[in-house]
C-alpha positions in Angstrom: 59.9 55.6 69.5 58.0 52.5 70.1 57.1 50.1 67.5 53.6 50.6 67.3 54.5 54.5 67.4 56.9 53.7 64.3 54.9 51.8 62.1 51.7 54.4 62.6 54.2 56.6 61.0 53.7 57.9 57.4 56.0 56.2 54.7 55.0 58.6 51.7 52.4 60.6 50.1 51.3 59.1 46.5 48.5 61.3 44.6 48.1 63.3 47.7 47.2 60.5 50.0 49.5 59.5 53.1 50.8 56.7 53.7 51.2 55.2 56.6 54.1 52.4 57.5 52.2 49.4 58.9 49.7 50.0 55.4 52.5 49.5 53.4 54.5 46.9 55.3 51.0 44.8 55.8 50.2 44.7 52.6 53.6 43.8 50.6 53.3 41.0 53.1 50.0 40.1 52.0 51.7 40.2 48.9 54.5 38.1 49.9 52.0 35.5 51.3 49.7 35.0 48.2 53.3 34.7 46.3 54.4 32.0 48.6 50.9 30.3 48.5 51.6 30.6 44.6 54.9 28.1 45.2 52.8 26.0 47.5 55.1 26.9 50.5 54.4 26.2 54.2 56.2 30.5 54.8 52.6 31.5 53.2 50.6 31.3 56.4 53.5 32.7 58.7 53.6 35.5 55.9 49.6 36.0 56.3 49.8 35.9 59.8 52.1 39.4 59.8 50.2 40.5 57.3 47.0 40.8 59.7 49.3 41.8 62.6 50.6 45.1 61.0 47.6 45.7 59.8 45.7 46.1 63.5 48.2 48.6 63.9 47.0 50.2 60.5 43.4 50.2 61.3 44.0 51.1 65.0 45.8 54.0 64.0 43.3 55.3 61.5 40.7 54.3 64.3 38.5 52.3 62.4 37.4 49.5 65.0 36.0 47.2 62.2 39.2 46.9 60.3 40.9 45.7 63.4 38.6 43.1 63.8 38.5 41.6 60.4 42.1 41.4 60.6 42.4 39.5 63.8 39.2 37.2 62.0 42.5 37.1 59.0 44.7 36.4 61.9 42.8 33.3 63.5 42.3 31.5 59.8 45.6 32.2 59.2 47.0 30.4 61.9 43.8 27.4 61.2 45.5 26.7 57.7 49.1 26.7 58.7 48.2 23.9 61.4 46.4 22.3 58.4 48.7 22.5 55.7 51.4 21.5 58.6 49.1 18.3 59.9 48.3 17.5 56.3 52.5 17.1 56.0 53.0 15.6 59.0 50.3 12.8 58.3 50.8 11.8 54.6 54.4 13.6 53.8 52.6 16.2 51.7 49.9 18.4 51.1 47.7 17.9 48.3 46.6 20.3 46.1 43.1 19.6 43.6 40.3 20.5 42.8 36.8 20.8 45.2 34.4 18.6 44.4 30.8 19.7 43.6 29.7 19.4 46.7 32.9 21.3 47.7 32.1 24.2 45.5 28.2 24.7 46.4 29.1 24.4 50.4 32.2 27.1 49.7 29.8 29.3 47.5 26.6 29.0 50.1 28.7 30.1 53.2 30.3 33.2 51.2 26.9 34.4 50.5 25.5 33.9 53.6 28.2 35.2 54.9 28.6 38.4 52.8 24.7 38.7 53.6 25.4 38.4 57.1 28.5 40.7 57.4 26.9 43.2 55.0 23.7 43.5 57.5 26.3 44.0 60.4 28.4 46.6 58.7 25.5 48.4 57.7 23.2 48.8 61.4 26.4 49.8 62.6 28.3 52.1 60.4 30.7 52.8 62.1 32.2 49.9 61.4 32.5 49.9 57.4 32.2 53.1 55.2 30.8 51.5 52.5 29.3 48.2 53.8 28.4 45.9 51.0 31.6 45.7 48.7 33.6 45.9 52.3 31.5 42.9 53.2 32.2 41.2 49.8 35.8 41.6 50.2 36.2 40.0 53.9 33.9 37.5 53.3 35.7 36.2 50.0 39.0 36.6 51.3 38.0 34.2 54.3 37.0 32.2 51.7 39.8 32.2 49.7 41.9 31.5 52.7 39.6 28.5 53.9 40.3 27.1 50.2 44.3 27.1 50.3 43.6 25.9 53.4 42.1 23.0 51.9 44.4 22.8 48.8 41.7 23.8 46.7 42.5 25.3 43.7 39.1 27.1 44.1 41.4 29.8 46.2 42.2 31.8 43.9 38.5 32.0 41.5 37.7 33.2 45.0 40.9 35.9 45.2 39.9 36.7 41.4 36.5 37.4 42.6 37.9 39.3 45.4 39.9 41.6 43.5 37.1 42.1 40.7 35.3 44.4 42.7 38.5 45.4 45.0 40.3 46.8 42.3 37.9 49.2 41.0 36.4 50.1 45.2 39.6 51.4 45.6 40.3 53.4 42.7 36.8 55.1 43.0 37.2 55.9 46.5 40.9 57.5 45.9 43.0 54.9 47.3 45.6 54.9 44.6 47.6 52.5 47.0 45.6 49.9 47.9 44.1 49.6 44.4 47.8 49.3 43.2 48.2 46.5 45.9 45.1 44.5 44.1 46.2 44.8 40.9 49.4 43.3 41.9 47.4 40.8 43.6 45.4 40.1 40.6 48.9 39.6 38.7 49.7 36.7 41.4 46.4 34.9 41.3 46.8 34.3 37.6 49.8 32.9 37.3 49.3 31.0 40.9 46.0 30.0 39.5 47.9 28.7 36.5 50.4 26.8 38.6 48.2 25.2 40.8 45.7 24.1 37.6 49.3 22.6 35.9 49.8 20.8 39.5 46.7 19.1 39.0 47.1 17.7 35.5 50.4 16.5 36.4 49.1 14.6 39.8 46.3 12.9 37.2 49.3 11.8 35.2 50.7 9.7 37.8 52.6 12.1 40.2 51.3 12.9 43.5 49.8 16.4 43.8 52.1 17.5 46.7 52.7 21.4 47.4 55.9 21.4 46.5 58.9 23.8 48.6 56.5 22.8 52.0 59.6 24.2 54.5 58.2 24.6 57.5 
């Protein structure tokens, strides 16, 4: 068996829906890489960057064309951050961590709604792309955003994965996903305390120390 034919394989069955390998294995990445961004480590965007690999395999396999190409959208700014974060060491000897400024915020906040808007109107003249086009739209759009933030060092990132998840979380219960809503509850776990870590960073950097992401290893 191939490796594509291995991971479109079904793990387990959890309240009567199945599971399939590369759903599981993509998303405890995406777990692993929000934990990593959470100790402000270079491994986050390598970690991401599976993420959105397996998880092709995942939508490819439940044939839903859309999926696939939001993750490879994942994929790119994945790949865009790392080379940041890694440019931003390379240049400086760390990669600071702080907070937007107000201009910052309101360009971050205009381009998600525009770009919910824009997805949303997408997703929804062609269906077949999204089952449920607005929230999926939401969801895309703010986890771009999110990832554009830690990109950035902003600790903006995670309001914007809190955000996510506040309409995530309750999409997937409704819709019978236990899974994936037990994935974003977990995720909501991680962004506060990685919220909370980054905030801390800050104060201390205004105190005199330099607002490095610390455990940068690659």
């Amino acid at each position: 068996m191939n490796a594509f034919g291995w991971l479109s394989g079904q793990a387990f069955t959890v309240l009567g829906q199945h599971v399939i390998r590369s759903d599981v294995i993509g998303n405890v990445l995406g777990l692993a890489a929000l934990a990593l961004g959470w100790r402000r480590s270079m491994l986050t965007w390598p970690a991401q960057l599976l993420s959105g690999l397996v998880l092709v395999v995942a939508y490819a396999t439940a044939h839903l064309g859309g999926g696939v190409g939001k993750q490879l959208v994942v994929i790119a700014v994945a790949v865009w951050g790392w080379d940041r974060w890694r440019r931003g060491r390379h240049d400086t000897g760390e990669v600071a961590v702080r907070f937007a400024s107000r201009r910052e915020r309101c360009w971050l906040a205009a381009a998600t709604a525009a770009g919910t808007l824009a997805v949303g109107g997408l997703f929804t003249a062609f269906p077949v792309l999204s089952w449920n086009p607005w929230p999926d739209a939401y969801i895309f759009v703010g986890t771009l955003a999110a990832m554009v933030a830690q990109a950035r060092g902003w600790v903006e990132f995670w309001f914007a994965w809190l955000a996510v998840d506040l309409v995530g979380v309750p999409l997937a219960f409704t819709s019978g996903l236990a899974f994936s809503a037990l994935v974003y509850v977990i995720y909501f776990v991680l962004v506060i305390a990685g919220l909370r870590a980054w905030w801390l960073r800050t104060r201390i950097a205004r105190d005199g120390e330099p607002g490095a992401l610390e455990g940068a290893l690659l």
